[in-house]
N, C-alpha and C positions, 0 to 999 in steps of 0.2 A: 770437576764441576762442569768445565765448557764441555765437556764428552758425555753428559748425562744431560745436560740442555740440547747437546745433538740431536741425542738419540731420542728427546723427547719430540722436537721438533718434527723429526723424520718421522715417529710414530702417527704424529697429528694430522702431517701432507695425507703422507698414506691413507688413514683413515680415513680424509676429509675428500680423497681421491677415488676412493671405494663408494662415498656417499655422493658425491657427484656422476660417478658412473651409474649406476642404481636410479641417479635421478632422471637422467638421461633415458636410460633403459623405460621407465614407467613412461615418461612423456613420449617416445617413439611408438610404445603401446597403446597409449590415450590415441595417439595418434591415428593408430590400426582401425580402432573401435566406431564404423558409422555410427553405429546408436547412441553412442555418448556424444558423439560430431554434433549431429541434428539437432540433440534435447540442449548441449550449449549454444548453438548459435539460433534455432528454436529461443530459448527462454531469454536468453540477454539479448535479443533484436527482436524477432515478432514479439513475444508476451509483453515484454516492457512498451511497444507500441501501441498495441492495442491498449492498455493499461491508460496511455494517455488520450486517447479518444474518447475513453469514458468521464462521464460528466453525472456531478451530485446532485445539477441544478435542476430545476424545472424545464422542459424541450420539449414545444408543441401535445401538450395534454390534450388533450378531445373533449371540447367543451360542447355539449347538445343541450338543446336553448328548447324549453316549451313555452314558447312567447303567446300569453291567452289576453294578451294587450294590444299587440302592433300598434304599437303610437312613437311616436320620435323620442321620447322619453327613452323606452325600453331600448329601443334599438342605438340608441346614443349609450348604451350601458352595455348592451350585448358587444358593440363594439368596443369597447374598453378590453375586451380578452381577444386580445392579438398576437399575434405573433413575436418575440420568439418562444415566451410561455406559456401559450396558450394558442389552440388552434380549431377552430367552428369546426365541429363536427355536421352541424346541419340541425332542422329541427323537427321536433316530434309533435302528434298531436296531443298525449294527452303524459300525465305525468304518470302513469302506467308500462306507457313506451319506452319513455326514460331508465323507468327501473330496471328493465328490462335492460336493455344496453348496459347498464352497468353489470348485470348478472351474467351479463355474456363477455366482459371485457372488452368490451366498444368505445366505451365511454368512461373518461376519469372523473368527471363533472357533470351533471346534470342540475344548469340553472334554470327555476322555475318563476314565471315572473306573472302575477296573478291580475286578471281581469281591473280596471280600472285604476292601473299602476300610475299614468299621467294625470288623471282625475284629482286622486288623491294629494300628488305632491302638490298641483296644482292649488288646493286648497289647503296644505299647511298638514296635511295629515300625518300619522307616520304609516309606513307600506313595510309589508313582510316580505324578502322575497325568497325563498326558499334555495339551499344549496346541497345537494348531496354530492358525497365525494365517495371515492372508490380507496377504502385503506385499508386494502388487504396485502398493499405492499406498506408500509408505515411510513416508509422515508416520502414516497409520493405524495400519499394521502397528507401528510401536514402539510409539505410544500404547496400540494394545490391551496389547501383550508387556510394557508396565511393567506397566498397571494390573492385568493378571492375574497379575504376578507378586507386587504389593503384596498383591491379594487371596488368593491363595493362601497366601504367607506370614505374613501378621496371623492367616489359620485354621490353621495349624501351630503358630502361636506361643502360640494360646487356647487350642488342645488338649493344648499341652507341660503348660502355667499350671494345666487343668483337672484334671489326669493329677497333676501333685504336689501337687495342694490348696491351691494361692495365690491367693489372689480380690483383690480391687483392695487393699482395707482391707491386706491384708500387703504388698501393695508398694509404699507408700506408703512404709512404713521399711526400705526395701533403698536404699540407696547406689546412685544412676541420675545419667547425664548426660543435661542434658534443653539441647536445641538449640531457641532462643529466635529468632525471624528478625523482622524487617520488610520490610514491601514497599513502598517509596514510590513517587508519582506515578500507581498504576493499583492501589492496593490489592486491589482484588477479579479484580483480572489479567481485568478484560472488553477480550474482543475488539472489543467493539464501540466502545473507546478507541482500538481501534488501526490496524483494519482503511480504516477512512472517513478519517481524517488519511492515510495512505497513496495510497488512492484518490482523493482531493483533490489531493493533488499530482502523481501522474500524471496525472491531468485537465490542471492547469495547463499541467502541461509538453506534452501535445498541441495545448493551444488555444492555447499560445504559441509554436508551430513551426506550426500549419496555417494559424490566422488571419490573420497576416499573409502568410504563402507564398499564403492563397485571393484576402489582398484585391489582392495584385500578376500573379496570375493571371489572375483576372476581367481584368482591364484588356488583358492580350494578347486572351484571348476576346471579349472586347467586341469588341476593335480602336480603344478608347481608349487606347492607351499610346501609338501614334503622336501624338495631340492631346497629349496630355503633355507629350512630347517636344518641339513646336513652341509652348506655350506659355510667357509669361514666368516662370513656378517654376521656380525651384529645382532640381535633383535631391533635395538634404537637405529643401525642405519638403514635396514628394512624397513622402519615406520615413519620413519621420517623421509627419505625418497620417496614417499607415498606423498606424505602431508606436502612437502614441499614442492613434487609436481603438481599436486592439484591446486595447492595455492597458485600457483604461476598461472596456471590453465583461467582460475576464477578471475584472477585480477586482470588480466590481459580481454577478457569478458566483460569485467566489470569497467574499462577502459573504453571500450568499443561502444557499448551501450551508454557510456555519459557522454563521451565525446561526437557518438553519432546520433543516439536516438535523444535523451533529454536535451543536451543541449542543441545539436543540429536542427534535431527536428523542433521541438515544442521551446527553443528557445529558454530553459530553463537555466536562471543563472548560476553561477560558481563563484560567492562571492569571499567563501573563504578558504583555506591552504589546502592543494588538494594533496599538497605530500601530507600535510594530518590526515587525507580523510582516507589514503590510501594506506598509510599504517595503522590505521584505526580498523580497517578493514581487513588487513592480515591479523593485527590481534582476532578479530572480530571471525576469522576464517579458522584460524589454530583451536580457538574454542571449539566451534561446530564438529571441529574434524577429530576432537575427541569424542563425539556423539557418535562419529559415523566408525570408529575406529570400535568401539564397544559394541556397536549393533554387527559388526562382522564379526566379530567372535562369538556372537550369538545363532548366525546365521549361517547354512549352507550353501544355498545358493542366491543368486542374485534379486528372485522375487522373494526370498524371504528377507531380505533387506530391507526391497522397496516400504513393502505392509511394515513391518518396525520403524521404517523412517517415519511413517505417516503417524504414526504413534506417538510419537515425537517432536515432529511439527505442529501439528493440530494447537495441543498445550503453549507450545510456545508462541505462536504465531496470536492466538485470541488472548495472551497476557503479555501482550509487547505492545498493545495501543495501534497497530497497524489496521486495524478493521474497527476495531471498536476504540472511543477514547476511556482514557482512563476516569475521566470524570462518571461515565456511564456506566460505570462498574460497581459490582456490592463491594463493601470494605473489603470483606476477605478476600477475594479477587483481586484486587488493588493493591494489598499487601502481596501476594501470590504473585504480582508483577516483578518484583525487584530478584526473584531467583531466575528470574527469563532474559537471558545474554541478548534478544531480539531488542529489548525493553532500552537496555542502556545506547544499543549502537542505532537503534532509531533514533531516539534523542539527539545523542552527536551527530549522526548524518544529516539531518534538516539542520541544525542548531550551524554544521559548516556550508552548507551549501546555500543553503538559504538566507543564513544571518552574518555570517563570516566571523563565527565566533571561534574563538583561538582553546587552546589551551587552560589559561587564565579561567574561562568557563564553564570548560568539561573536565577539569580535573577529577571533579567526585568521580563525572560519569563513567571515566574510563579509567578509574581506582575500580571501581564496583566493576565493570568487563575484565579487567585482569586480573581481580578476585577469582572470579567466578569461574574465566577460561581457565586459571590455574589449575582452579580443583579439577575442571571437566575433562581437561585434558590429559593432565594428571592421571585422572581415574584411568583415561581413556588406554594410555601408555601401560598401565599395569596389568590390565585384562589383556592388551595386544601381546605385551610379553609373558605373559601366563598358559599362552597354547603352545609356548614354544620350550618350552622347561616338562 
């Protein structure tokens, strides 16, 4: 019995000696590879930074004023659109001009403030004042059409206030509901919380579908995959010294860019375990890497990878809530969400970083990621070993 526990033992070093040389071997290669150098340290430090530069908010809009009033009135409102939402593009003479500017992307706004504008409120009247907006981008065009309608209306409301002689001190003791809010996890609602955690993970999920799809390709282009094939491994320790180097490569990646770019840079904080959030990201990696594991058995050489990765991606990326949320989605879509590995590990990655939510929390989420990686990986193992039979 101790002599067959030996000889088990010995079989397992060995083996597990084999799969560690192999792992070795792949990383010294990764290693070879400028192209693959660049697009890692490329994507997990420049793109996740630029990622955080970008902003949802409203940033100097080009406001162009046809002012057919000039009276202190107008210009007491023209001013009200300042800086940092808004920025005087200058004025026009007639609202023709304006149209124009917009049709040429000059101008996001074009306020038109019509002859006898001080007259009017002067006397109690009500005044039109004309706003067109430019929303041929959509996220824009709202953002301006609320905030000029906030602006607008807060100056209608000081002029109602001015007109009956109520100054702050009297409405203090007027009977008001006053709407008290909080904002947790992103108090200051910076984009730059939220854009670079996003772009982090789609990062992941590329370098977890190509890297391994590049390091099993290489091997056809070389025309080492026949050596492979006639030597004493495995198929499982050939696939897995794949998976397992590139997992190392991702999270060593994925390391550099939280610890230099989210948090260094933009101050993004970590407020919950980052060994959950680092295992949840190698589950999160082992899945992808049966997608990239199955597009190279499909694949001969390296650009016919890339184009089936993107095949790939595309789907998963618009049903994970990373671009779009899921509230904005038709039902079918939305159902269509929960077969998309993106879906679940977006969830836990804000849900740890940003809310310091435990286990306790994501339990469903990451039963459904190791559902899912099961099967994909799974799959991915049985087409890997099926070129090789």
């Amino acid at each position: 019995m101790n002599n067959d526990w030996s000889i088990l033992c010995a079989r397992l070093s060995f083996w597990f000696s084999r799969l560690m040389a192999m792992t070795t071997k792949e990383l010294i290669q990764f290693g070879r590879d400028i192209l693959l150098l660049f697009a890692i340290v490329y994507l997990f430090v420049f793109d996740t930074y630029m990622a955080g530069n970008v902003t949802m908010q409203l940033n100097k809009a080009i406001v162009t004023v046809h002012d057919a009033d000039h009276s202190a009135a107008s210009r007491e409102l023209i001013y009200r659109f300042r800086p940092p939402y808004f920025k005087l593009g200058g004025e026009v003479l007639d609202n023709y001009a304006g149209q124009r500017l917009l049709d040429q992307g000059r101008a996001l706004v074009v306020l038109n403030i019509p002859s006898d504008f001080a007259h009017d409120i002067t006397k109690g009247k009500s005044v039109d004042v004309q706003v067109q907006v430019d929303a041929s981008n959509t996220v824009l065009g709202f953002l301006a059409s609320s905030y000029t309608t906030q602006i607008i209306g807060q100056y209608s409301y000081d002029q109602a206030l001015a007109r009956l002689g109520v100054n702050e001190q009297a409405l203090e003791n007027v009977p008001t509901v006053r709407n008290e809010y909080r904002v947790w996890y992103n108090p200051n609602q910076k984009d730059a919380w939220f854009m670079p955690i996003s772009e982090l993970l789609v990062v992941i999920t590329i370098m977890g579908i190509m890297l391994p799809a590049a390091a099993a390709v290489r091997e056809k282009e070389r025309g080492t995959i026949e050596q492979l094939m006639v030597s004493p491994l495995t198929p499982i320790q050939i696939l897995l010294s794949k998976v397992i180097a590139m997992t190392l490569v991702i999270l060593l990646g994925t390391a550099v860019s939280l610890f230099l770019v989210l948090h260094g840079i933009f101050a993004v904080p970590m407020k919950g375990s980052l060994v959950l959030f680092f295992a949840v990201t190698t589950l999160y990696i082992f899945t992808t890497a049966g997608l990239g594991l199955y597009i190279a058995t499909l694949s001969r050489n390296l650009a016919q990878a890339a184009l089936l990765a993107i095949l790939v991606l595309m789907p998963m990326i618009f049903l994970s809530g990373a671009w779009t949320p899921p509230e904005a989605m038709p039902m079918g879509l939305r159902q269509a969400m929960y077969i998309s590995p993106l879906y679940y590990f977006i969830e836990m990655a804000y849900a740890i970083l940003l809310k310091g939510a435990g286990l306790d929390i994501l339990w469903d989420s990451l039963l459904g990621l190791a559902l899912i990686g099961g099967l994909i990986f799974g799959f991915g193992v049985w087409r890997f070993r099926r070129q090789f039979e």
